[in-house]
C-alpha positions as CSV (number, residue, x, y, z in Angstrom):
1,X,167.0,110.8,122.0
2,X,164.7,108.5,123.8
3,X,165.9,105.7,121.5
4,X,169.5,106.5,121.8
5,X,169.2,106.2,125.9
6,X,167.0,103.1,125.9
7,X,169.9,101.5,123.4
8,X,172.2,101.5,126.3
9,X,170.1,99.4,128.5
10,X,169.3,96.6,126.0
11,X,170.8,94.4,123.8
12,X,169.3,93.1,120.6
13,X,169.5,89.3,120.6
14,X,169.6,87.0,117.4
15,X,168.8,83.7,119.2
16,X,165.7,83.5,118.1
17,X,166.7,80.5,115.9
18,X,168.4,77.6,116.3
19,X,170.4,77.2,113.6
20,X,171.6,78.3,110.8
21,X,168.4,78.9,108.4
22,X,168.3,76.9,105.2
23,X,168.0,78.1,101.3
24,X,164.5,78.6,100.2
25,X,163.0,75.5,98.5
26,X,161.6,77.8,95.8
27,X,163.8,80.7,94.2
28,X,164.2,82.2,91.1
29,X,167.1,81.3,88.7
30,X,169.6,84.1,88.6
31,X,168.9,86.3,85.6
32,X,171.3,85.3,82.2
33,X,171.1,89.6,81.7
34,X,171.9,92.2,84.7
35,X,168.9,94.1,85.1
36,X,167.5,96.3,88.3
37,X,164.6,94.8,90.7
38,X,163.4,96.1,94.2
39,X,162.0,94.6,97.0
40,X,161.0,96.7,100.7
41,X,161.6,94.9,103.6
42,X,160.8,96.2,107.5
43,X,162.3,95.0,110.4
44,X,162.7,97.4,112.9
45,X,165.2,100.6,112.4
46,X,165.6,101.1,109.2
47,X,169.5,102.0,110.3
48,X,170.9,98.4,110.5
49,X,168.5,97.1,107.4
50,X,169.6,99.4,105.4
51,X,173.4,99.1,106.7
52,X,173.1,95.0,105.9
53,X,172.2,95.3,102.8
54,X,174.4,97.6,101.6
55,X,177.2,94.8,102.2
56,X,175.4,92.2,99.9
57,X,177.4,91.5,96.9
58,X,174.6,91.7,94.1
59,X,172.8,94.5,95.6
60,X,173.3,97.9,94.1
61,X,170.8,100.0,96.3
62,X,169.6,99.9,99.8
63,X,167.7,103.3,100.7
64,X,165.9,103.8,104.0
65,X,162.3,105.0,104.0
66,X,159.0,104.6,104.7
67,X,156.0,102.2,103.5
68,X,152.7,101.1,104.4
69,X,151.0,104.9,104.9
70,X,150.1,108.0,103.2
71,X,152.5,110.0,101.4
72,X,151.5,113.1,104.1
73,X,152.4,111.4,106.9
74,X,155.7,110.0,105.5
75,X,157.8,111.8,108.1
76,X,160.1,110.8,110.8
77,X,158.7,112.9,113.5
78,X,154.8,111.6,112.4
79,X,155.8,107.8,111.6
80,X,157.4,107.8,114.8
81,X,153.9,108.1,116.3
82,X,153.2,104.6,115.7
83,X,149.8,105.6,114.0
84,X,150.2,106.3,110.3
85,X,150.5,102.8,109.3
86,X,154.4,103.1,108.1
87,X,157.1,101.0,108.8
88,X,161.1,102.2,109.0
89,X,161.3,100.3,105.6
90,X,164.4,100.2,103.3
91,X,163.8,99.3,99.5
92,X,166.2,97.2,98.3
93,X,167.9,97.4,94.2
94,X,169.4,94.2,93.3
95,X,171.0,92.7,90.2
96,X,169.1,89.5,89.8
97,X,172.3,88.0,87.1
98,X,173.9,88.4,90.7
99,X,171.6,87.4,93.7
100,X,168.3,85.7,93.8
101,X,165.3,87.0,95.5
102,X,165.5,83.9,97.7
103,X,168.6,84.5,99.3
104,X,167.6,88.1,100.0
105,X,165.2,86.6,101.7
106,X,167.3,84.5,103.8
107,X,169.6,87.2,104.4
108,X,166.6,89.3,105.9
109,X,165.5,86.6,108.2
110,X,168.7,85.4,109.3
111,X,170.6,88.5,110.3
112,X,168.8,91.8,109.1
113,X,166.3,90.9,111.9
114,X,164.9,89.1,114.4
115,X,161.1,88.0,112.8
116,X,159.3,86.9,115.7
117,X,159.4,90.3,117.4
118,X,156.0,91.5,117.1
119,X,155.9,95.0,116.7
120,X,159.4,95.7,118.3
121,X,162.7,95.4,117.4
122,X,165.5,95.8,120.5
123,X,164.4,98.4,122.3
124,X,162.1,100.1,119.5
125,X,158.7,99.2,120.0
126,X,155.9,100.1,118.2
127,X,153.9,99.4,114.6
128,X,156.3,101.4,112.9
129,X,158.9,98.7,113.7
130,X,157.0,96.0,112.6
131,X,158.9,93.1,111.0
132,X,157.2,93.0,106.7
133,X,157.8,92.6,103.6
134,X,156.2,95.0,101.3
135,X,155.5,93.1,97.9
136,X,155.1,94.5,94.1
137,X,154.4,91.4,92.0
138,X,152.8,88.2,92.5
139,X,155.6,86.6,92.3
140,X,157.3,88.2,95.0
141,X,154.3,87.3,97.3
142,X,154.6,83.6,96.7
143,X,158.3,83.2,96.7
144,X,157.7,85.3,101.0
145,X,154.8,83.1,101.7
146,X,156.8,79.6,100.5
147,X,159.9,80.3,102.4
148,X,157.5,82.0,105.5
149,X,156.0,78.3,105.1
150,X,159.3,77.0,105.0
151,X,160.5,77.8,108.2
152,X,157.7,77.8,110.0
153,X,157.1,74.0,108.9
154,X,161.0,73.6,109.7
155,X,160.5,75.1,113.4
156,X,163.7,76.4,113.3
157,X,162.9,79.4,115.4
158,X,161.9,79.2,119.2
159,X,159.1,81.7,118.8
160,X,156.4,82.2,116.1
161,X,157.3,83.8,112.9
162,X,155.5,87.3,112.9
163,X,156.4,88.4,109.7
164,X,153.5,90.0,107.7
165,X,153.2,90.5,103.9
166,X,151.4,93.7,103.0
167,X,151.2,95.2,99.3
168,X,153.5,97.4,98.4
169,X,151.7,101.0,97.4
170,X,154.5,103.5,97.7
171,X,157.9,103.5,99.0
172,X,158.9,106.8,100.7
173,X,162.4,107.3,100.9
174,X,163.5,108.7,104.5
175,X,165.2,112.1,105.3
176,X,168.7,112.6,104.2
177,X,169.8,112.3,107.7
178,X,169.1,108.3,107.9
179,X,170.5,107.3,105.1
180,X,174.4,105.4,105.3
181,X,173.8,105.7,109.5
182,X,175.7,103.4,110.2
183,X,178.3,104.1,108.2
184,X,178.0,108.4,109.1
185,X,177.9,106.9,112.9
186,X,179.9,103.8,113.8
187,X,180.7,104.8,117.5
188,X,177.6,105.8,118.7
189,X,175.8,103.5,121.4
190,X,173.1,102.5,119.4
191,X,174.5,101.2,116.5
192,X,177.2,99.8,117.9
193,X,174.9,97.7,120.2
194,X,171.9,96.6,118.1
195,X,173.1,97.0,114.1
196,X,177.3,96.6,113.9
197,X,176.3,92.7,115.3
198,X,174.3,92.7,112.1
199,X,176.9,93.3,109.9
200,X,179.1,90.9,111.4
201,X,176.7,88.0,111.7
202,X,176.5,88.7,107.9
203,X,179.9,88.3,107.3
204,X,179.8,85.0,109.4
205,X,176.9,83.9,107.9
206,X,177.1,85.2,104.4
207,X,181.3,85.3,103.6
208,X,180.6,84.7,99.5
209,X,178.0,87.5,99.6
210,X,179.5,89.9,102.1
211,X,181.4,92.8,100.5
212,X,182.8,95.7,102.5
């Protein structure tokens, strides 16, 4: 409840760049075969994450969750905390034939996110929101750190990018109760403050890979 009355007092700004962010340098070719591949990605409440990418064409899963901690502690009321070493994650399924891992990327740090929050997003502060990308392959780990390098190089953002990479050890997904938010609650305060903005900055941003 805290967060829901906190909500009406702030408003999450994206103006921590610019402009508008440019294609990673170094991507993957899209896959000649559909196929599935994941990728977990923290950036505050998992509520709008999850709600962005489940309007990217290409991706077939978003599910809200947990990462970084222990599988006992993998609970909202103990993540909350900000001391089990979790982040509101969401671990994203994706048809590489159909979108690259690169422009999930630029998706995530255009509008799923503002990445120079350290430890806060809006008005949730806290390790727990911290902005990450949980990696499972080496080559998900270079192709974060390039573009990370990218932009920073590009000083396209006012503040420092505070993004971390951290190995990915297990993905917990969340309580029924988080998952489709959004979507279950369009009207209330919160969302419509800090995560419908998200969705339509991808739409602006993003109109070929935006699907409703």
């Amino acid at each position: 409840m805290l967060r829901f009355f906190i909500c009406l007092m702030m408003l999450c700004s994206f103006s921590a760049y610019a402009e508008t962010l440019p294609d990673p340098a170094q991507d993957v070719k899209l896959s000649k075969r559909p196929g599935k591949e994941t990728i977990v990605l923290a950036g505050g409440c998992f509520w709008g994450v999850q709600a962005v990418f489940k309007h990217v064409k290409g991706v077939e899963k978003a599910v809200s969750g947990y990462a970084g901690g222990e599988a006992n502690t993998a609970h909202y009321a103990q993540v909350s905390t900000g001391e089990t070493g979790h982040a509101e994650a969401v671990e994203v399924t994706y048809d590489p034939s159909k979108i690259t891992l690169g422009k999930i990327l630029k998706i995530y740090f255009s509008v799923a996110h503002d990445p120079t929050m350290l430890n806060y997003q809006g008005p949730d502060q806290g390790t727990q929101y911290r902005s990450a990308i949980f990696y499972s392959t080496p080559e998900q780990q270079k192709l974060a750190e390039t573009y990370i390098a990218q932009l920073k190089e590009a000083e396209l953002f006012r503040r420092p990018i505070v993004t971390t990479l951290e190995p990915l050890q297990t993905f917990y997904p969340a309580e029924d109760y988080h998952q489709d938010y959004l979507k279950q609650h369009p009207y209330t305060p919160y969302i419509m403050i800090n995560d419908q903005p998200k969705l339509d900055n991808l739409q602006k941003e993003f109109p070929k890979l935006y699907v409703k």
